[in-house]
Each structure stands twice: as structure tokens, then as C-alpha cells.
C-alpha positions in Angstrom: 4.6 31.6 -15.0 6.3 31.6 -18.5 9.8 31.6 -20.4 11.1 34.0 -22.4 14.0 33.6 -24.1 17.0 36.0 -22.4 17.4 38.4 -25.6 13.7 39.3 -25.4 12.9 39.5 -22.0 15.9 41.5 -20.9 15.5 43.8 -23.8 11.7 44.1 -22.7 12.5 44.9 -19.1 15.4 46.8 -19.4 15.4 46.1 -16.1 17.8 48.8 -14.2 17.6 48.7 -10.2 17.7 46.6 -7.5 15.9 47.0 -4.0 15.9 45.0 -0.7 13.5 42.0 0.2 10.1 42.6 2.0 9.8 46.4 1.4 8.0 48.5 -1.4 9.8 48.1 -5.0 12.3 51.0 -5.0 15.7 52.4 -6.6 19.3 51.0 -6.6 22.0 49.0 -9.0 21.0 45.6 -9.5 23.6 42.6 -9.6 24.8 41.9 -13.5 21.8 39.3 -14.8 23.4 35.9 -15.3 21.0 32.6 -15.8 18.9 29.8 -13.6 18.6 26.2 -13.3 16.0 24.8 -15.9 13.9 23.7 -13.5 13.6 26.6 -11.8 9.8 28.5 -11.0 8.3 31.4 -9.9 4.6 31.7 -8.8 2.4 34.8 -8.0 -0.2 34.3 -5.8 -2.5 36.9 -8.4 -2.9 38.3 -11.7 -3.4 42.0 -10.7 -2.5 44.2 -7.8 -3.0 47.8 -6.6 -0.1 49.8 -5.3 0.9 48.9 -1.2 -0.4 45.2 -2.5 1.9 42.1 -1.1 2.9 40.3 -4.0 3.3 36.7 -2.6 6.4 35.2 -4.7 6.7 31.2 -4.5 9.7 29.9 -5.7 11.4 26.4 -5.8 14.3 25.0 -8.1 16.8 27.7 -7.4 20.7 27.4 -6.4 20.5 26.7 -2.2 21.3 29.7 -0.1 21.3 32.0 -3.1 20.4 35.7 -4.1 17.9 35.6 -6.8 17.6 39.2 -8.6 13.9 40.0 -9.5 14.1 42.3 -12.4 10.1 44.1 -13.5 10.1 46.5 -16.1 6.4 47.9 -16.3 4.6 48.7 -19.8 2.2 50.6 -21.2 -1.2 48.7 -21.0 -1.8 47.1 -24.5 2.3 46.1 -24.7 4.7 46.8 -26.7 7.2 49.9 -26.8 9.9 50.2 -24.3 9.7 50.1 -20.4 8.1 52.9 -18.7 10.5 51.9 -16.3 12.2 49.2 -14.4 12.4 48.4 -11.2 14.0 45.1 -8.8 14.8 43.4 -5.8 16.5 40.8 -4.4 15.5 37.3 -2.7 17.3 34.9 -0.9 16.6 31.1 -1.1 16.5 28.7 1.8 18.6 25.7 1.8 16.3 23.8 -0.8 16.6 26.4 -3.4 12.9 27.4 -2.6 12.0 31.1 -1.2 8.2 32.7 -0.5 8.2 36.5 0.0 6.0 39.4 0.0 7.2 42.2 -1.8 5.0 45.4 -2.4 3.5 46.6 -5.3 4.8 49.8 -6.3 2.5 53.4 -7.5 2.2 53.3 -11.3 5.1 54.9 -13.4 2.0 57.2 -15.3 -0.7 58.8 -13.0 -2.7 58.9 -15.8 -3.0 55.1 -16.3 -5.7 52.9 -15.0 -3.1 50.0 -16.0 0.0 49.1 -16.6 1.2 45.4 -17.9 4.3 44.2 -15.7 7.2 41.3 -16.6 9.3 40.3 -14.0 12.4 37.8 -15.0 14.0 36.0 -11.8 17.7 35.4 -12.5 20.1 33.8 -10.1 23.5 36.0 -10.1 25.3 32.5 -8.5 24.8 30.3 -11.7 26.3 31.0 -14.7 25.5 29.2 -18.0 27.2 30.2 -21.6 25.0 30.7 -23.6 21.5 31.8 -21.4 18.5 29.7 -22.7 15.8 30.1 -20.5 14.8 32.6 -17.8 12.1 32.2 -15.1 9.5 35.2 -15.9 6.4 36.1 -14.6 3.1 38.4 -15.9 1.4 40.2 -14.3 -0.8 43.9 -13.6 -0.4 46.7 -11.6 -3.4 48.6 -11.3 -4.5 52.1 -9.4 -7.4 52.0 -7.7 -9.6 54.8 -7.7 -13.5 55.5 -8.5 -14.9 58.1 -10.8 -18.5 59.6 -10.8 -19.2 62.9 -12.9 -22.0 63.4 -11.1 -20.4 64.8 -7.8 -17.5 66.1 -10.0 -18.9 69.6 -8.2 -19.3 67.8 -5.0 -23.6 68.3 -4.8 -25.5 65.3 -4.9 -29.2 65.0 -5.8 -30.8 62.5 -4.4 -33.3 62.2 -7.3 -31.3 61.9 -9.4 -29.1 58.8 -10.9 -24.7 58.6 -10.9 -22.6 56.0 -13.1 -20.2 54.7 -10.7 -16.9 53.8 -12.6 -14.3 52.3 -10.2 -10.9 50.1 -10.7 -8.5 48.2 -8.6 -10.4 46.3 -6.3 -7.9 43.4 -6.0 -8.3 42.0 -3.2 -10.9 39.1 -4.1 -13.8 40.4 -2.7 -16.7 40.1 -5.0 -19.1 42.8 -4.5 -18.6 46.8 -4.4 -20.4 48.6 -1.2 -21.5 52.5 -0.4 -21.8 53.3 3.2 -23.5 57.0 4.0 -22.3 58.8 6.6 -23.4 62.2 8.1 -20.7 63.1 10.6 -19.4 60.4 12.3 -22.8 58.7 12.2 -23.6 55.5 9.3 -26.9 56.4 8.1 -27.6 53.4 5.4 -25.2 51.3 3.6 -26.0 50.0 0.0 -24.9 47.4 -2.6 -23.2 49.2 -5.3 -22.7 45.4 -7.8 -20.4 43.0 -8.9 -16.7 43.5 -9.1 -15.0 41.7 -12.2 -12.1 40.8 -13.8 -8.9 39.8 -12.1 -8.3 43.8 -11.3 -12.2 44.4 -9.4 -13.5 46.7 -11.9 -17.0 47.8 -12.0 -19.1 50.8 -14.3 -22.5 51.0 -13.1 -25.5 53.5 -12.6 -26.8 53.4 -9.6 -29.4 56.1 -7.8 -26.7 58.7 -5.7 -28.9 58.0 -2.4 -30.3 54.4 -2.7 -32.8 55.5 0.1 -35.5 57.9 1.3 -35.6 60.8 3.8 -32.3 62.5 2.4 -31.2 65.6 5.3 -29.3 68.5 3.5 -25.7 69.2 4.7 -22.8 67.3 4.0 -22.6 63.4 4.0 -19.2 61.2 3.2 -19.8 58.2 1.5 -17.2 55.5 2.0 -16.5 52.7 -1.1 -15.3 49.3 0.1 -15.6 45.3 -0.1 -17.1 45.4 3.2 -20.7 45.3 3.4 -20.2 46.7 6.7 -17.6 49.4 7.2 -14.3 49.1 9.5 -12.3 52.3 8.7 -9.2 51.1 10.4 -8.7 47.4 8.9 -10.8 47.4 5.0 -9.6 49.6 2.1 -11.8 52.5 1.3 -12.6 55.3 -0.8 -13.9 58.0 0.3 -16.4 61.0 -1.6 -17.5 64.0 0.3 -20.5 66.0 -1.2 -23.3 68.2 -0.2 -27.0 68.2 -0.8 -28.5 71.1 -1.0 -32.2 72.1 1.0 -33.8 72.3 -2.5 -32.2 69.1 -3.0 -32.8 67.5 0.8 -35.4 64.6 1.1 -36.1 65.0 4.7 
């Protein structure tokens, strides 16, 4: 949690629309930005989230009973430049001045980016002071998560031969990175992949494609997840589909 003076976070934002509580970031006219009590604060509960996250917002200091406007205008990673675009919502505080709400993290404004740096500002339409000072403003990343390996760009694995594993957005705190082989519906072998770092859950590592003997030809799925045991209807996953070939096969 940090200030920023009203000039340059506004002008950094350029903050532009306004959703509804507890849903997904989205598109609408957001209430004219006015100022906050100085001792309000805004907490996230992380650094770095992945789109259809819950962003847990803790707040306390604000006007009782009020509509706080959340303003994010997202950035290309490295800073600087103007907003790749903005986006808000609004929050309501309890009769303390306090509020904690989820709020979803949006898809990235550039399909292309791994990254993207985020601001948001939390200004409380109710309270007016003349001139601003201060705003309540919070940093933070949204990151895609996806995983990369050349090797099966062509969808044929090899399994005698190596793959660099380069994966992102793994945020949400697990520590390791796991592969689980199937053939059909049927888990043949799962497999440590590493370590998962930074606040995001990055890793870039080579690893053997099939981390165990007696490899059938035909077509396997291999599922990516924190889990090192696989439940395809409550972990997140990633999922490659590949086939090795008979003058490939192991088995």
C-alpha cells in the first residue's frame, strides 16, 4: 500500500469505468474522483494474480456506509507510458468505514504479454477535500498463465529426448510445478517438474519429456498443476496433448 500524490496517480491511471462489487472487472462510467480521509488503507492480500484470481481488498479508515470508487489502469510491464487501459469498480464500506471484498482479476489488455504492472487508487466520492493531497493506492501484477515448450510445438514427443519447460502465472502459493501423464482417461505416472518462484510462480526448466520408462505409442495428455496429485474438477491445470510415435514408443 502506497500514496501517490492525486496529479500523478490519476494521470497514471486514467482511470475511465466503473463496474459492480464481487464480479470480474468490467466496463461502465465511474463516479467523478474526489478525495479520502488521511488515514484511510487499502490492503491486497497478494502481489500478483492471474485472470479469474479473487483479489481480496481490506480496507479500514473510510467514510461509514460509503461508496469507495476503485479506479486500476494497467501498464505495460517495465512502467511508464500511458495506460493500456483502465478499468473500476465500486465498494461499499460497513458502518466503521472498513470493507473486505473479492473482486476478480481481469484477462490482460495485450495477449501478447506475460505481464502487465497494475495501480489501483481508492477514492471515496462522499468526501470532498479542496485541494486533494493524498490518495489511497495500491501495486500490484496481473499475470497470464500459460506454459511453453518448443519441443511439442508439433505435438510429438520423444521420450529420449529432453524439453525446457517455460511456464508463468502460477499464483496461487503453491511451491512446486507437477506433470501428470495420462493415456485416455487412465494416470499413468506423475512427476515433479521444480520450484515455482517469484510472487507470479514462474518456472524455466529442462526436464526429460517422459520422466519414466516403458513409453506406449499413441497419444498421451499431460496435465500441469500445483497438485502433486491431480483433481481435474477443483486444481487449476494446463493441459498438452501430444503423440509418440512407434519409432519413438518405449514399450
Amino acid at each position: 500500500m502506497s500514496y501517490l500524490s492525486p496529479r500523478r496517480a490519476l494521470a497514471a491511471a486514467t482511470v475511465a469505468l466503473l463496474i459492480a462489487p464481487a464480479a470480474v472487472l468490467a466496463q461502465e462510467p465511474p463516479p467523478p474522483p474526489t478525495v479520502v480521509p488521511p488515514g484511510a488503507a487499502v490492503t491486497l492480500d497478494r502481489t500478483c494474480y492471474a485472470p479469474g484470481d479473487a483479489i481480496v481488498h481490506t480496507g479500514r479508515g473510510f467514510a461509514p456506509n460509503a461508496q469507495v470508487g476503485e479506479f486500476v489502469g494497467f501498464f505495460a510491464p517495465g512502467g511508464g507510458g500511458d495506460p493500456l487501459r483502465s478499468l473500476g469498480a465500486t465498494i461499499t464500506t460497513d458502518a466503521s468505514g472498513s470493507f473486505t471484498i473479492a473482486l476478480r482479476a481481469p484477462q490482460l489488455a495485450r495477449r501478447s504479454d506475460r505481464t502487465e504492472d497494475a495501480l489501483s487508487l481508492f477514492l471515496d466520492p462522499g468526501l470532498v477535500a479542496s485541494p486533494p493531497t493524498m490518495v489511497p493506492s495500491a501495486e500490484w501484477t496481473l499475470s497470464a498463465r500459460d506454459i511453453k515448450i518448443a519441443q511439442w510445438a508439433n505435438r510429438i514427443g520423444d521420450p529420449a529426448r529432453s524439453m525446457t519447460v517455460d511456464t508463468y502465472g502460477w499464483t496461487g502459493g503453491r511451491t512446486n510445478l507437477y506433470a501428470h501423464y495420462y493415456r485416455g482417461t487412465t494416470r499413468i505416472r506423475s512427476a515433479k517438474v521444480g520450484a515455482l518462484t517469484g510472487a507470479c510462480g514462474n518456472l524455466k526448466k529442462q526436464v526429460k519429456q517422459f520422466p519414466f520408462k516403458r513409453v506406449k505409442a499413441g497419444e498421451w495428455r499431460v496435465f500441469f498443476s500445483t497438485t502433486p496429485v491431480l483433481d481435474k474438477q477443483r486444481d487449476t491445470w494446463l493441459r498438452k496433448t501430444l503423440i509418440v510415435p512407434r519409432s519413438r514408443a518405449t514399450a
